[in-house]
N, C-alpha and C positions, 0 to 999 in steps of 0.2 A: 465698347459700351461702358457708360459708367451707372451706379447704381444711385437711386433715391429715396425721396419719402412723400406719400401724395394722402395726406391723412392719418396715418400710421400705415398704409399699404406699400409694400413695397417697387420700385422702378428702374426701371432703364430708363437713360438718354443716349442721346447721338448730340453733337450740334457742328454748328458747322459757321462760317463769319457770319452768316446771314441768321440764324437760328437756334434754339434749343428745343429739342422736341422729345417731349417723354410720355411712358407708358410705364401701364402696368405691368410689373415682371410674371405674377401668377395671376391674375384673373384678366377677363375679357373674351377675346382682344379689343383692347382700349386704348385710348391715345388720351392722356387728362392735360398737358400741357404741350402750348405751344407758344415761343417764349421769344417774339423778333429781339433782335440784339439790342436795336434803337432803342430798345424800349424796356428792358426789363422789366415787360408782365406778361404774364400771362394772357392771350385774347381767349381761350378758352372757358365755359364759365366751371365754377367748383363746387360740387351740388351734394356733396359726401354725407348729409342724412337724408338725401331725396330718397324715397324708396316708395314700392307697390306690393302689394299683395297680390301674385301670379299663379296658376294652376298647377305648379313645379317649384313653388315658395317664394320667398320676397326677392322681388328684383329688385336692385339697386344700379339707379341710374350714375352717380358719382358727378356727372359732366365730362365734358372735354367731344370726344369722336366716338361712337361704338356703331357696331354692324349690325343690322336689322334685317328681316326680313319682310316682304311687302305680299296680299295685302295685310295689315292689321290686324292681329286679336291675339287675345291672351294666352292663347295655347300658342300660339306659335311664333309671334313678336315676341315676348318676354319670358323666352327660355334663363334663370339664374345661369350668374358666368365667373360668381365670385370666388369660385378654386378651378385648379386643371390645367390653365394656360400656360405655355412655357415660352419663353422670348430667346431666339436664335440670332446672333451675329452673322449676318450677311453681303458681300460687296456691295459697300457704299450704305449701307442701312441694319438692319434686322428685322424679324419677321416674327411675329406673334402668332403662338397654334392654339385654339381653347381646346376646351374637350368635345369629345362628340355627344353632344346633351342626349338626357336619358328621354325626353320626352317628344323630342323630335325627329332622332337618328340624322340630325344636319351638322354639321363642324365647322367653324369659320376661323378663317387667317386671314390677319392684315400683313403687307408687308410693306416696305419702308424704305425708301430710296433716298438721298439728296447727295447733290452737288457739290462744289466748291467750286464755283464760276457764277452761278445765278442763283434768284432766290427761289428755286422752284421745291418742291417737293412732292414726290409719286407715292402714290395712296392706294395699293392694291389691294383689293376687296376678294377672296375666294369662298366658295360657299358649295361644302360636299357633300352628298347625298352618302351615308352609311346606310340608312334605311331599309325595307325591304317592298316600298311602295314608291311610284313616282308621286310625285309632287307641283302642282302649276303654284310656282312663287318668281318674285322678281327678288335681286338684291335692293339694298337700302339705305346709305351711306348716311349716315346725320351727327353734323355737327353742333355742338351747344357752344353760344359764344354768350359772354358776359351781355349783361344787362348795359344799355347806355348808349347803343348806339342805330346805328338804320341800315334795315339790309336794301343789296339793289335789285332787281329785280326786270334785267334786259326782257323787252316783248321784241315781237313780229314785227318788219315793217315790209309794209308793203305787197303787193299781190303776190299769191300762193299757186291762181292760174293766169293761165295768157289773159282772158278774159276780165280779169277783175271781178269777176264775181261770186267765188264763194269766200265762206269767211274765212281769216286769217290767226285769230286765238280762242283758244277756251280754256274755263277755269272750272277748277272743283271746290267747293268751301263745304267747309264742316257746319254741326248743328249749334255750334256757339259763338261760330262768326258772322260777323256782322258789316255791310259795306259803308254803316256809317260810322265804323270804328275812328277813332282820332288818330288810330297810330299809321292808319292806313291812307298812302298819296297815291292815287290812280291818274300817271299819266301816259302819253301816245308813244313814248321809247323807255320807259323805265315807272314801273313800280315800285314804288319806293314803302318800307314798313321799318316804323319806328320801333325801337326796345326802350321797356323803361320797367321800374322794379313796385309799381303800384298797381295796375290791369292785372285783369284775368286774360283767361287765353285765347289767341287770335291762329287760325288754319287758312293758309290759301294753297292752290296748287294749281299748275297748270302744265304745259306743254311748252317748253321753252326750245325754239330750234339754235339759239343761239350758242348755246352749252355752256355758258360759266354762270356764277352770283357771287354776287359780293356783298359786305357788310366793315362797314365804315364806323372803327369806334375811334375818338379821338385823330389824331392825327396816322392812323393807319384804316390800307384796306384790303380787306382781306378775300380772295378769291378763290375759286373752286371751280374748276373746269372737267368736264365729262363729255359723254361722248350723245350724241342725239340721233337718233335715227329715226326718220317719219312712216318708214315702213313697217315697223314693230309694235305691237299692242303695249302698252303700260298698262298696269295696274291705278287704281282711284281717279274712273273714266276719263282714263289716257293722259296722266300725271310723270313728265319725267323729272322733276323737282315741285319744293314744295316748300313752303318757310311755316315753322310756329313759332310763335311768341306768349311768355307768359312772364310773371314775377320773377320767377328764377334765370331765366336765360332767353336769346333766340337763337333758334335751330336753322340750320341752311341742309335740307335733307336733297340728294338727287338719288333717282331711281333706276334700273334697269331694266330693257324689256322684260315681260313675262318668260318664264320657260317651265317646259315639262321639263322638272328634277329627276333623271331615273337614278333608280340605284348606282353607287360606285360610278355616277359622272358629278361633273362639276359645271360652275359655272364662275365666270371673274368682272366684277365692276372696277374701272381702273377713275381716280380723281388725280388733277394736279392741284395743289395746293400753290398760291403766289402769295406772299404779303408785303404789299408798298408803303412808301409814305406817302399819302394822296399829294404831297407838291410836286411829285415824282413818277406819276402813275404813267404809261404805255401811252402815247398818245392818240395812238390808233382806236385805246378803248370808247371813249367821247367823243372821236370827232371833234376835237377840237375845245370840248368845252371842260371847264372844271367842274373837280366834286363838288364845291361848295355852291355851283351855281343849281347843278341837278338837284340838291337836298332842299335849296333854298324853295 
């Protein structure tokens, strides 16, 4: 691991030909930078006087990746995470521990995987119950990427029964979105949401059986692959991803099933991270067509 600087706070990296990927060394667990080689920038966005006022003190968002818990609210999404964490060297990655927060009795660990053959990178999500009550939470995975660019947003296609007749997606919006947003393109294989640094905030969310999202800034794009399951309840009426957008950044959040947290058990959301250069992309992902045609 070598060490850095993310605002005055201190980090680790890893990198690797494809990559530079860094975190916080003591707080989180966080991931603030993620740094394609093509490119040297950053796609993650850098938010280091974003902060809130939480029932446990000021959270501070920073940007980049941090670990959440679902559903939503201020007791227990925005536990502070800015001292306690310690960053571990581990085969092929390292693994970030926070503390076990005082107001939730939960602890979370990312840990950290990549390669030297491909551009992939594993993003494992742990979330332990110290407590002395179970808990129904899902995990929460969200990342904040720089303003400027459009996330994707694969749907359904096609029938769910032999029949053809029940419906095939649903979506959950928040009380500030809007479907006649500008940033927002509604179509029959991809949803497409624009980022830009002038709007307020935009929430959608749905049930994606597809498992990945992506978001496309300049000539990279950037993907998140997770796991879907149709048998398992989600939290934010059956939400296993969910994009925001606002002035500061947009988010590509995916979700885990629900579960009862018992005491001294756990639970693990795993992501695969890819990032291409759209002239370069999988061609299995489009079928054939280009990014620039789908944005278009």
């Amino acid at each position: 691991m070598r060490s850095g600087n993310f605002h005055g706070l201190q980090t680790v990296a890893i990198e690797n030909k494809f990559f530079r990927i860094e975190t916080l060394a003591a707080a989180g667990p966080r991931i603030v930078r993620l740094i394609p080689k093509w490119t040297g920038e950053n796609l993650f966005a850098e938010t280091p006087q974003f902060s809130v006022n939480a029932p446990y003190g000021e959270y501070h968002y920073y940007g980049g990746h941090r670990f959440w818990v679902a559903p939503e609210s201020f007791s227990r999404s925005y536990a502070p995470d800015d001292v306690g964490a310690s960053a571990r060297e581990v085969a092929g990655g390292f693994r970030i521990t926070g503390m076990v927060e005082p107001g939730t009795g939960l602890r979370k660990t990312i840990s950290i995987q990549i390669g030297s053959e491909q551009p992939f990178i594993i993003v494992k999500h742990r979330l332990e119950n110290f407590g002395k009550a179970t808990i129904k939470l899902a995990p929460w995975a969200i990342t904040m990427l720089k303003p400027g660019g459009a996330a994707i947003l694969p749907q359904q296609i096609g029938n769910v029964d032999d029949d053809g007749l029940l419906p095939n997606r649903r979506f959950a919006l928040w009380p500030f979105t809007r479907w006649d947003d500008s940033r927002l393109k509604l179509g029959d294989e991809f949803i497409i949401v624009r980022s830009d640094s002038t709007t307020g905030p935009f929430k959608l969310g749905y049930f994606n059986p597809r498992g990945w999202l992506g978001y496309v800034y300049h000539d990279v794009m950037f993907i998140k692959r997770f796991g879907a399951r149709r048998d398992e309840e989600y939290p934010d009426c059956g939400c296993n991803c969910e994009v925001y957008a606002d002035a500061r950044s947009l988010e590509l959040e995916t979700l885990g099933p629900l579960v009862e947290l018992a005491p001294k058990m756990d639970v693990i959301h795993t992501e695969t991270w890819e990032a291409h250069n759209i002239n370069n992309l999988p061609k299995e992902l489009f079928e054939g067509r280009s990014m620039r045609e789908i944005l278009a």
